[in-house]
N, C-alpha and C positions, 0 to 999 in steps of 0.2 A: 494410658490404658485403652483409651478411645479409638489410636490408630490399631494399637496391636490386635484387638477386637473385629476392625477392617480386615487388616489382610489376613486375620484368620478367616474371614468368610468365605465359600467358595462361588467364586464369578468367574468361573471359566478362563481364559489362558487373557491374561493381562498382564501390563509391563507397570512398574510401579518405578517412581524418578524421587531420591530423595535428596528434596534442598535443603540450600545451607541455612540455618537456625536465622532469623531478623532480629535484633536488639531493640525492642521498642525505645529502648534509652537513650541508646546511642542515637539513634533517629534522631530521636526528639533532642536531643542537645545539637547534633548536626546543624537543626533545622532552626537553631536558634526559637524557642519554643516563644508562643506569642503570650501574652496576658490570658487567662480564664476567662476571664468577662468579657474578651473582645468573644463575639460570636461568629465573628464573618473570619476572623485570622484562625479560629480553631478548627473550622469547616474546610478552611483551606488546608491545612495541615493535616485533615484527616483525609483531603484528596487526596492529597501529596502521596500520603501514606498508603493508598491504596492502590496507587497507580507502580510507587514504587515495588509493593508486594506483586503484582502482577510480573512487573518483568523481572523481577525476581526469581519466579516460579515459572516463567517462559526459560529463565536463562540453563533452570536447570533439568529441561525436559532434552531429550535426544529428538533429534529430526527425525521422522519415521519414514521408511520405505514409502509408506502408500503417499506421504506428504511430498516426498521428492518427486514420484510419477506422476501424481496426479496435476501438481505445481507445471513438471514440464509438457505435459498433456494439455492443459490447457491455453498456456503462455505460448508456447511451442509450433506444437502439434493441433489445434485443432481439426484441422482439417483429417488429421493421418495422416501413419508412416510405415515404414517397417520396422519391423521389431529392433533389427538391427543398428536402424539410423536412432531410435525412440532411447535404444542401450547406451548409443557413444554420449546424449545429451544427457542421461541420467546420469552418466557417470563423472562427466564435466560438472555436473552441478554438486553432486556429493562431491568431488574434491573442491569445489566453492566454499560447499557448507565446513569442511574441516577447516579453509585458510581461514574462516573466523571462527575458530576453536569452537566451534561447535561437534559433534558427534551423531553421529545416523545408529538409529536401533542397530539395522539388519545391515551388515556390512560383508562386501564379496571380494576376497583379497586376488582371486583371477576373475576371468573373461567366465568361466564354467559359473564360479558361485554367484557372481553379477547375475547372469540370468537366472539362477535360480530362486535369486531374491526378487527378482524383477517380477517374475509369476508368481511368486507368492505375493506380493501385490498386486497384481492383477487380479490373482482371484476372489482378494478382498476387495477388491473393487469392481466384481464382475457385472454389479447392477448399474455400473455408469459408463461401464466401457465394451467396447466392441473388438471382438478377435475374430478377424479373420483366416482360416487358413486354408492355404491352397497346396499343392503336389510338391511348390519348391520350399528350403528350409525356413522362408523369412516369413513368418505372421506379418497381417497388416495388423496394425492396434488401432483403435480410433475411439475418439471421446466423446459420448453421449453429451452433445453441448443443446440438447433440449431441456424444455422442464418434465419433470421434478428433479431429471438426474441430473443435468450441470449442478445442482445447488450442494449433493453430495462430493462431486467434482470438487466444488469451489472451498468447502466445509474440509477436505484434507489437503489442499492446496496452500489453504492458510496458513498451517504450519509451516510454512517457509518465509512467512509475514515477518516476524519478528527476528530472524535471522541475517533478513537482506531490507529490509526496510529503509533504511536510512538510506545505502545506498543505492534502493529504487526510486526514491523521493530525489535524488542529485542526476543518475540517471534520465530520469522520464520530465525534470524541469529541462536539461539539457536537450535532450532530442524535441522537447516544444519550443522550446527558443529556436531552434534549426529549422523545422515545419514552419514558424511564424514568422521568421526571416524574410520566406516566398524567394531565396535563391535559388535559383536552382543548379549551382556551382556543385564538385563535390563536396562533401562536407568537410575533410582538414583546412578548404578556404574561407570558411566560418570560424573568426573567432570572438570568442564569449569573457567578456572579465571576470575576472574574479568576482565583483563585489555585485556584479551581475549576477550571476548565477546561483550566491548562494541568497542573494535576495529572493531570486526564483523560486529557490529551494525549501525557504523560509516559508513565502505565499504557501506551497504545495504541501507543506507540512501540519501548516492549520487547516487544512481542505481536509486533510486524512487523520488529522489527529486521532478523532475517535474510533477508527479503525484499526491504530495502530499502537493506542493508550501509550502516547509521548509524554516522557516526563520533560515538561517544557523549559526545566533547571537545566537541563542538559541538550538541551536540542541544538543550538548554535556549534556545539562543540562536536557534535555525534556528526551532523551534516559537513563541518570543515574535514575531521574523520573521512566519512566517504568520499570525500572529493579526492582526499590522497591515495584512497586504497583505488579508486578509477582512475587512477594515473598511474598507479604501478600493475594495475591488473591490464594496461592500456585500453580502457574502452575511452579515456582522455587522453590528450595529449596536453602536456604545459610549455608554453612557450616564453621567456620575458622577453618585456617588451616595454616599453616607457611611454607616459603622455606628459604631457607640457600641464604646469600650474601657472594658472589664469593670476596674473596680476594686474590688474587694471591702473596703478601705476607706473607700471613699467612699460615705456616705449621703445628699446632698444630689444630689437630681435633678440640680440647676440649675448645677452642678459636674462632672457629665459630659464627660468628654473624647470628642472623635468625629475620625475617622482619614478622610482621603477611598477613596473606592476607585471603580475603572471596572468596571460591569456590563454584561452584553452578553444582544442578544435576536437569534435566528434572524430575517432578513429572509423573505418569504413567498417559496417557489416561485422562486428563485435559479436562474437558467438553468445555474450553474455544478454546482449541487449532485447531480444523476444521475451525474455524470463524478467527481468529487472525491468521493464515499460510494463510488461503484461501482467506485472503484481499487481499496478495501483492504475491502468486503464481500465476497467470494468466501476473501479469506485469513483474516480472521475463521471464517469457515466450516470452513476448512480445518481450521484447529488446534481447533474446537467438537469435528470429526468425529473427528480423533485421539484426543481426549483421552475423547467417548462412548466407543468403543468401547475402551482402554485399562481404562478403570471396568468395564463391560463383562464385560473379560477377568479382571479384576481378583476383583471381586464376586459375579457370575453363575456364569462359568468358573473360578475361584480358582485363575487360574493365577498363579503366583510366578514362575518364569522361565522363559523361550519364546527359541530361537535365531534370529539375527536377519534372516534369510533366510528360515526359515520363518514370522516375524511378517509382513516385508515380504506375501510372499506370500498370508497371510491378512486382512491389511488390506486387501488391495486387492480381494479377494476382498468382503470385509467392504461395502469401497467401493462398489461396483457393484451390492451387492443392495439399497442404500440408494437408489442411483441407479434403479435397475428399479422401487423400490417410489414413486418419487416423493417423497421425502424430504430431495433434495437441490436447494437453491433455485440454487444456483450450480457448472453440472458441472464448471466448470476449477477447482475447489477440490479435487477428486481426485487432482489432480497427485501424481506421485510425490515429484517436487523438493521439494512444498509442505510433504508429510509427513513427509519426512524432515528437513526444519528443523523442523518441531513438536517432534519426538523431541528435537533441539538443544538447543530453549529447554525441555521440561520435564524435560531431566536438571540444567537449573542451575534449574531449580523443584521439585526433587523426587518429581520424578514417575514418573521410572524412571530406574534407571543401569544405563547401556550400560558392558557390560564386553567392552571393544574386544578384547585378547587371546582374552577364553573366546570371542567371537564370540556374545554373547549379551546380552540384554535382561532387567533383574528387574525387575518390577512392585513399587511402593511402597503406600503406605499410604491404604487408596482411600475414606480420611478425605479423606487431602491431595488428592486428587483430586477432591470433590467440591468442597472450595474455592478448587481453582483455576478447575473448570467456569463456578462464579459469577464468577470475574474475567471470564473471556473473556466470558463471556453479557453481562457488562456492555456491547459492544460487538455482540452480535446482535441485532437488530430486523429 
């Protein structure tokens, strides 16, 4: 009675997505349910359970026009484009979003309805974007990649998080493995193993988890997923290839046992790859910026523990002189949301533990700090 109550209200022209029913039962039998009295397995299991109802309810929303434009607006296009070049990448990506059975609201079955959908998200996103026109038929577009409006930018962007995730996480490990390489050969003469990559992949997965609310029962399996669908979509290539197993017994060359294995090479200039890096490089960013200025606070400042209102307050403070001084490549990394999941992941990395009652933050060992900087940097370029 409660929803039908909703959508009788009237809130002006909204799209409503109805998902499929959850079984708390089935869940919970799924999930091999833990003892009552264990406290820490029931906590877990109502994580479980909430992360599951998220993507649940992500799986059965449609990708929205303005999600699509703004997504290749940013990833893309910062800089500007014409309307027309801004069209053919929108359209590349809506058929992206359909090869993973996904569904876009507004959809334009020619070249006519395409633009006309296209403006119609633009004009909902008139407060972040720039239209130029001139005498001839092509508008420039361009994306207010300042504050406050990159963050709306960034806020319908998102919606494409949950769609292409995985495989921006196999993606954007791959092209940092290539940047870290320091070859500077074309890229098909870079190759990656297999168990390389998706260790990569794995790293880059807990870096974004809370940005991308990973059910981590499934994460190995979703990431081998994306490795195949970047092999057929060719932003990979797979090559076999064999290496030799080390027996230190064995002295006779010609007696060598060799194992098969599948290596993989970056295709050149993949249409897909500005969109699939440029999801999850601004969140790399994000957690780089945290964890500078933590070391920072740590080393420089030797602060020990700082109240967490007035940390917020000077990070952000921190944020914005970084931003002024031009230091910062991607400004909706400043997010508050962003850094305060940074905080998340590096109290289970050690990096500082938030002591919820004192309402306060102690700064750890800015040893441990400087080796976690190197994990993250693993995925800056």
């Amino acid at each position: 009675m409660g929803s039908l109550a909703a959508l009788c209200t009237s809130l002006g022209n909204v799209r409503v997505s109805f998902g499929r029913p959850v079984s708390l039962h089935e869940y919970v039998q799924h999930k091999s349910p833990p003892e009552l009295d264990d406290s820490m397995m029931v906590r877990s299991l109502v994580s479980d359970l909430g992360i599951h109802l998220v993507n649940e309810a992500a799986n059965s929303l449609a990708v929205t026009c303005t999600s699509i434009l703004a997504g290749v607006l940013l990833t893309m296009f910062r800089d500007g484009a014409p309307f027309s070049q801004v069209k053919r990448a929108y359209i590349m990506v809506e058929k992206a979003v359909q090869a993973r059975d996904r569904h876009s609201s507004l959809h334009g079955d020619d070249s006519a309805e395409v633009s006309t959908v296209m403006w119609h998200a633009l004009n909902l996103l008139v407060e972040h974007v720039r239209v130029v026109r001139s005498n001839d038929a092509d508008p420039w577009i361009e994306p207010k990649v300042v504050l406050p409006n990159v963050f709306g930018l960034a806020y319908y962007g998102n919606g494409l998080m949950h769609t292409f995730g995985y495989d921006a996480i196999v993606a954007t490990a791959a092209c940092a493995l290539y940047a870290r390489s320091g070859q500077k050969s074309i890229r098909a003469e870079l190759m990656i193993e297999e168990e390389e990559l998706l260790a990569h992949s794995l790293h880059l997965a807990e870096l974004v988890k809370y940005e991308l609310v990973l059910d981590w029962s499934t994460v190995k399996m979703n990431l081998s997923n994306s490795l195949n669908r970047l092999v057929e979509c060719d932003f990979l290539k797979a090559h076999q290839g064999r290496r030799v197993i080390v027996d230190e017994d064995e002295e006779d060359d010609e007696e060598r046992t060799f194992a098969r294995e599948t290596l993989y090479s970056l295709m050149f200039a993949h249409r897909l790859e500005p969109l699939l890096t440029g999801l999850l490089r601004p969140i790399v960013e994000a957690y780089w910026l945290a964890l500078i200025h933590l070391y920072e606070m740590k080393v420089e400042q030797e602060v020990e523990t700082i109240a967490d209102k007035q940390f917020y307050r000077v990070h952000q403070d921190w944020l914005h002189r970084q931003v002024d001084a031009g230091l910062v490549r991607f400004v909706e990394s400043t997010a508050f949301d962003c850094q305060l999941n940074a905080l998340r992941l590096y109290q289970e990395w050690n990096v500082v533990e938030i002591l919820s009652r004192e309402r306060l933050i102690r700064l750890n060992s800015g040893d441990e700090m400087l080796r976690q900087i190197d994990r993250v940097l693993m995925f800056k370029y």
